[in-house]
C-alpha positions as CSV (number, residue, x, y, z in Angstrom):
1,X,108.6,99.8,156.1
2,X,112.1,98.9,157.8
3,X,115.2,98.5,156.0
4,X,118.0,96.3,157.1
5,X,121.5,97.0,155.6
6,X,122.7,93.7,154.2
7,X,126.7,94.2,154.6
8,X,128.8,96.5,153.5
9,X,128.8,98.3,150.1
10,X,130.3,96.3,147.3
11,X,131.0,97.0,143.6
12,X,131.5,94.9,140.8
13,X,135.3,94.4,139.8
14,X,136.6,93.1,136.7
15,X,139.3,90.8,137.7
16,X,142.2,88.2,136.7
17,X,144.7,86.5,137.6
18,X,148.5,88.1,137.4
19,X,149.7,84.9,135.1
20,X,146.6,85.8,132.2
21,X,147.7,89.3,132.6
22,X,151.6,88.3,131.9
23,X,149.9,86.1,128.8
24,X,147.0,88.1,127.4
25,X,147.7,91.3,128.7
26,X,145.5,93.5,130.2
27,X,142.6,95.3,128.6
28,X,142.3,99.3,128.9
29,X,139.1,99.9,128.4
30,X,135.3,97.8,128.3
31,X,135.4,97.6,124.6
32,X,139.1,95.4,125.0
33,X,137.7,92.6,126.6
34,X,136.1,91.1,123.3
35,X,139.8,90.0,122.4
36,X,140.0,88.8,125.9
37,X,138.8,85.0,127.5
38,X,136.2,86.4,130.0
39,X,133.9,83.9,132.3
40,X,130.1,84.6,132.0
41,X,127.3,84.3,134.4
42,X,124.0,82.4,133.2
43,X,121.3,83.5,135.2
44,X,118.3,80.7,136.0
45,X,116.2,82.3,133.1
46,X,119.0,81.5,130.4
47,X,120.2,84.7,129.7
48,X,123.8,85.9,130.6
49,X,124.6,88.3,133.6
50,X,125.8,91.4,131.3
51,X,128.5,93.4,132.7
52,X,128.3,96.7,133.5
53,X,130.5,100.2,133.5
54,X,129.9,103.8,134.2
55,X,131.9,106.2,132.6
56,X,131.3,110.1,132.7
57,X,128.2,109.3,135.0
58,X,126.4,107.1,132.3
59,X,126.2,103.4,132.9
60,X,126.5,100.9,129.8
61,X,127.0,97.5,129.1
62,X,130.1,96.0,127.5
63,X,130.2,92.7,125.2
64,X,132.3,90.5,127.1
65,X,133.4,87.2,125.6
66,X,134.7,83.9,126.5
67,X,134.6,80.2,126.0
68,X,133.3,79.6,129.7
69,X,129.6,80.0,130.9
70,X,128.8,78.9,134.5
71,X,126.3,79.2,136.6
72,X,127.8,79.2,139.9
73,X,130.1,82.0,141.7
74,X,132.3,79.7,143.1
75,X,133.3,78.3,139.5
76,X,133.4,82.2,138.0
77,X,136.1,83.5,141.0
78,X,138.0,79.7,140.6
79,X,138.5,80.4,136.5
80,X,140.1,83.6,137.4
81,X,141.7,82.6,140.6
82,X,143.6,80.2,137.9
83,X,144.1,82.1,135.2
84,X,141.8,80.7,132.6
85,X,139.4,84.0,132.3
86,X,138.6,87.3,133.2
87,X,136.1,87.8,136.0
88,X,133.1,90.1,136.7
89,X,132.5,89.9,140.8
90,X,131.8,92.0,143.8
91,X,134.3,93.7,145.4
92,X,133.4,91.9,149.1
93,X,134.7,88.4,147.3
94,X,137.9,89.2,146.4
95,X,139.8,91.6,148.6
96,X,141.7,89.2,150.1
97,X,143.2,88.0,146.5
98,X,143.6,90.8,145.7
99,X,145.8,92.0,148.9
100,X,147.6,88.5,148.6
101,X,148.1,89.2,145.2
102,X,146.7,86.2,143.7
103,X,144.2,88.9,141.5
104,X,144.5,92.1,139.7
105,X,142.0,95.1,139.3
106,X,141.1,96.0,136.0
107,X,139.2,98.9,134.5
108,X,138.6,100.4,137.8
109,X,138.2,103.8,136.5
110,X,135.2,102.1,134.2
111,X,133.4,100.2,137.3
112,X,130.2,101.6,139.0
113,X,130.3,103.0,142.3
114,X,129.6,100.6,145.5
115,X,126.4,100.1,146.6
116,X,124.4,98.0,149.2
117,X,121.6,95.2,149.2
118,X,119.1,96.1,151.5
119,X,116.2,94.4,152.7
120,X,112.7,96.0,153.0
121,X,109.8,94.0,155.1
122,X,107.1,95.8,157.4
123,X,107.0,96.9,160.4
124,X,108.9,95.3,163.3
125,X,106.5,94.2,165.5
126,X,104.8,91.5,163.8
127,X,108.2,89.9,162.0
128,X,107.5,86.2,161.4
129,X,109.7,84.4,162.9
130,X,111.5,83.0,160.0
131,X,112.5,86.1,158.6
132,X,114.3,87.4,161.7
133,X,115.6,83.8,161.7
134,X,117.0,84.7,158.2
135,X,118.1,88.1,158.9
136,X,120.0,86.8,161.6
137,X,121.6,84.1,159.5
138,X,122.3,87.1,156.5
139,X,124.2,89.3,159.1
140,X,126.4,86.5,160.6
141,X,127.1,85.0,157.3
142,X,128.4,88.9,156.1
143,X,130.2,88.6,159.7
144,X,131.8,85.9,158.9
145,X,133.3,86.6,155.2
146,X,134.3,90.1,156.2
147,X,137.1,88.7,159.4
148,X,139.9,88.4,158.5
149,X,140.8,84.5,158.4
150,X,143.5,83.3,161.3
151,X,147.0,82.7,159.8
Protein backbone atom coordinates (compact mmCIF):
# COMPACT_ATOMS: atom_id res chain seq x y z
CA UNK A 1 0.00 0.00 0.00
CA UNK A 2 1.21 3.68 -0.53
CA UNK A 3 0.01 6.51 1.44
CA UNK A 4 -0.15 9.98 0.10
CA UNK A 5 -0.36 12.92 2.74
CA UNK A 6 -3.39 14.95 1.78
CA UNK A 7 -2.14 18.62 3.14
CA UNK A 8 -1.15 19.62 6.17
CA UNK A 9 -2.49 18.60 9.62
CA UNK A 10 -5.66 20.39 10.68
CA UNK A 11 -7.80 20.33 13.75
CA UNK A 12 -11.22 21.24 14.36
CA UNK A 13 -11.75 24.80 15.95
CA UNK A 14 -14.63 26.09 17.53
CA UNK A 15 -15.00 29.55 16.22
CA UNK A 16 -17.08 33.02 16.14
CA UNK A 17 -17.17 36.02 15.10
CA UNK A 18 -15.73 39.01 17.56
CA UNK A 19 -19.35 40.96 17.37
CA UNK A 20 -21.36 37.40 18.85
CA UNK A 21 -18.62 37.25 21.30
CA UNK A 22 -19.16 41.20 22.36
CA UNK A 23 -23.24 39.96 22.37
CA UNK A 24 -23.40 36.42 23.70
CA UNK A 25 -20.15 36.17 25.29
CA UNK A 26 -17.89 33.48 24.98
CA UNK A 27 -18.32 29.98 26.33
CA UNK A 28 -15.60 28.40 28.71
CA UNK A 29 -15.95 25.15 28.41
CA UNK A 30 -17.97 22.37 25.84
CA UNK A 31 -20.88 22.03 28.17
CA UNK A 32 -21.45 26.33 27.61
CA UNK A 33 -22.34 26.15 24.20
CA UNK A 34 -25.96 24.75 24.89
CA UNK A 35 -26.86 28.47 25.93
CA UNK A 36 -24.98 29.49 22.92
CA UNK A 37 -26.51 29.81 18.92
CA UNK A 38 -24.14 27.24 17.33
CA UNK A 39 -24.43 26.20 13.35
CA UNK A 40 -24.72 22.34 12.81
CA UNK A 41 -23.58 20.12 10.08
CA UNK A 42 -26.11 17.51 8.51
CA UNK A 43 -24.35 14.88 7.08
CA UNK A 44 -25.99 13.10 3.69
CA UNK A 45 -27.39 10.33 5.94
CA UNK A 46 -29.52 12.89 8.08
CA UNK A 47 -27.71 12.84 11.17
CA UNK A 48 -25.78 15.88 12.55
CA UNK A 49 -21.86 16.12 12.45
CA UNK A 50 -21.38 15.99 16.41
CA UNK A 51 -18.62 17.98 17.77
CA UNK A 52 -15.91 16.79 19.40
CA UNK A 53 -13.30 17.62 22.44
CA UNK A 54 -10.47 15.97 24.28
CA UNK A 55 -9.79 16.85 27.50
CA UNK A 56 -7.23 14.92 29.91
CA UNK A 57 -6.55 12.53 26.87
CA UNK A 58 -10.19 11.34 26.53
CA UNK A 59 -12.24 12.43 23.58
CA UNK A 60 -16.12 13.26 24.04
CA UNK A 61 -18.83 14.77 22.45
CA UNK A 62 -20.53 17.95 23.44
CA UNK A 63 -24.42 18.94 22.80
CA UNK A 64 -24.13 21.84 20.66
CA UNK A 65 -27.24 23.86 19.85
CA UNK A 66 -28.53 26.28 17.52
CA UNK A 67 -31.34 27.36 15.31
CA UNK A 68 -29.20 26.83 11.95
CA UNK A 69 -28.64 23.33 10.27
CA UNK A 70 -26.79 23.39 6.88
CA UNK A 71 -25.34 21.17 4.87
CA UNK A 72 -22.70 22.98 3.14
CA UNK A 73 -19.22 24.34 4.66
CA UNK A 74 -19.41 27.37 2.86
CA UNK A 75 -22.78 28.38 4.64
CA UNK A 76 -21.31 26.98 8.28
CA UNK A 77 -17.88 29.35 8.03
CA UNK A 78 -20.41 32.42 6.41
CA UNK A 79 -22.87 32.10 9.72
CA UNK A 80 -19.87 32.68 11.78
CA UNK A 81 -17.93 34.87 9.48
CA UNK A 82 -21.28 37.15 10.33
CA UNK A 83 -21.94 36.60 13.60
CA UNK A 84 -25.09 34.73 13.59
CA UNK A 85 -23.47 31.29 15.24
CA UNK A 86 -20.80 29.51 16.53
CA UNK A 87 -18.76 27.31 14.32
CA UNK A 88 -17.12 23.89 14.39
CA UNK A 89 -14.30 23.86 11.36
CA UNK A 90 -10.84 22.81 10.49
CA UNK A 91 -8.19 24.76 11.39
CA UNK A 92 -6.76 24.98 7.46
CA UNK A 93 -10.20 27.18 6.73
CA UNK A 94 -9.89 29.81 8.92
CA UNK A 95 -6.38 30.94 9.70
CA UNK A 96 -6.57 33.74 7.74
CA UNK A 97 -9.84 35.14 9.75
CA UNK A 98 -8.53 34.47 12.24
CA UNK A 99 -5.03 36.47 11.76
CA UNK A 100 -7.35 39.29 10.14
CA UNK A 101 -9.26 39.15 13.06
CA UNK A 102 -12.54 38.73 11.54
CA UNK A 103 -12.78 35.14 14.02
CA UNK A 104 -11.94 34.22 17.43
CA UNK A 105 -10.68 30.76 18.92
CA UNK A 106 -12.66 29.27 21.47
CA UNK A 107 -12.17 26.28 23.75
CA UNK A 108 -8.81 25.60 22.38
CA UNK A 109 -7.63 23.99 25.41
CA UNK A 110 -10.79 21.45 24.81
CA UNK A 111 -10.06 20.79 20.85
CA UNK A 112 -8.37 17.58 19.65
CA UNK A 113 -4.93 17.55 18.48
CA UNK A 114 -4.29 18.02 14.49
CA UNK A 115 -4.30 15.34 12.37
CA UNK A 116 -3.96 14.53 8.56
CA UNK A 117 -6.26 12.85 5.72
CA UNK A 118 -4.35 10.46 4.00
CA UNK A 119 -4.97 8.48 1.10
CA UNK A 120 -4.16 4.71 0.89
CA UNK A 121 -4.37 2.92 -2.76
CA UNK A 122 -1.90 0.07 -4.01
CA UNK A 123 1.06 -0.03 -5.24
CA UNK A 124 2.42 2.56 -7.69
CA UNK A 125 2.92 0.94 -10.64
CA UNK A 126 -0.35 0.09 -11.92
CA UNK A 127 -2.21 3.65 -10.66
CA UNK A 128 -5.15 4.17 -12.94
CA UNK A 129 -4.93 6.95 -14.47
CA UNK A 130 -7.74 8.85 -12.95
CA UNK A 131 -6.58 8.56 -9.61
CA UNK A 132 -3.20 10.15 -10.14
CA UNK A 133 -5.32 12.55 -12.17
CA UNK A 134 -7.10 13.13 -8.76
CA UNK A 135 -4.26 13.11 -6.55
CA UNK A 136 -2.79 15.68 -8.67
CA UNK A 137 -5.96 17.77 -8.55
CA UNK A 138 -6.08 17.05 -4.26
CA UNK A 139 -2.43 18.44 -3.89
CA UNK A 140 -2.79 21.54 -6.08
CA UNK A 141 -6.11 22.41 -4.67
CA UNK A 142 -4.29 22.12 -0.89
CA UNK A 143 -1.56 24.31 -2.76
CA UNK A 144 -3.67 26.68 -3.57
CA UNK A 145 -5.75 27.42 -0.16
CA UNK A 146 -2.58 27.25 1.89
CA UNK A 147 -0.75 30.71 -0.32
CA UNK A 148 -1.14 33.32 1.01
CA UNK A 149 -3.66 35.47 -1.26
CA UNK A 150 -1.91 38.76 -3.07
CA UNK A 151 -2.90 42.03 -1.40
Amino acid sequence: MVVVRLGAPVRPMIVASPGYIARRGRPNSPDELRQHSCVRIRLPGGDLLPWRFQKNGKLFEASAVGPLVVNDRELELGAALDGVAIACVLSNRVVRHLSEGRLVALLNAWTPPASSFFLYYPSRRQMPSPLRAFIDFVRARLRSETEPAAS
